[in-house]
Residue, then its C-alpha position, 0 to 999 in steps of 0.5 A: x796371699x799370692x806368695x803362699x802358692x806355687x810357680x809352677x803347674x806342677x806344684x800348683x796341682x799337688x796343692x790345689x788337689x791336698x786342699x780338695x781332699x781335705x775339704x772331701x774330708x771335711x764334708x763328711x763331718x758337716x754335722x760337726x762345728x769344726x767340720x762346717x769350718x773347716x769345709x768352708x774354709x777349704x772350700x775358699x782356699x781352693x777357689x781361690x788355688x784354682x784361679x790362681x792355677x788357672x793363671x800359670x803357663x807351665 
């Protein structure tokens, strides 16, 4: 899934910060089945764009 990320920190952020929002977003609709999967399901993809993040140098 590496070939879905960005090479650059630039990039990288604008990405890691869309999936953060959208998982802020899917918080709020916790009470609802598509809320929890969506939240989860962000919450992993932003994990796993912050390690990813944290490996780029420029």
């Amino acid at each position: 899934m590496a070939f879905l990320y960005s090479k650059n920190r630039r990039d990288g952020s604008r990405l890691l910060s869309s999936a953060i929002i959208i998982c802020i977003f899917s918080f709020m609709c916790i009470d609802h089945k598509i809320g929890q999967i969506f939240s989860l399901m962000m919450a992993i993809v932003s994990l796993y764009w912050w390690s990813l993040y944290r490996k780029l140098t420029y």
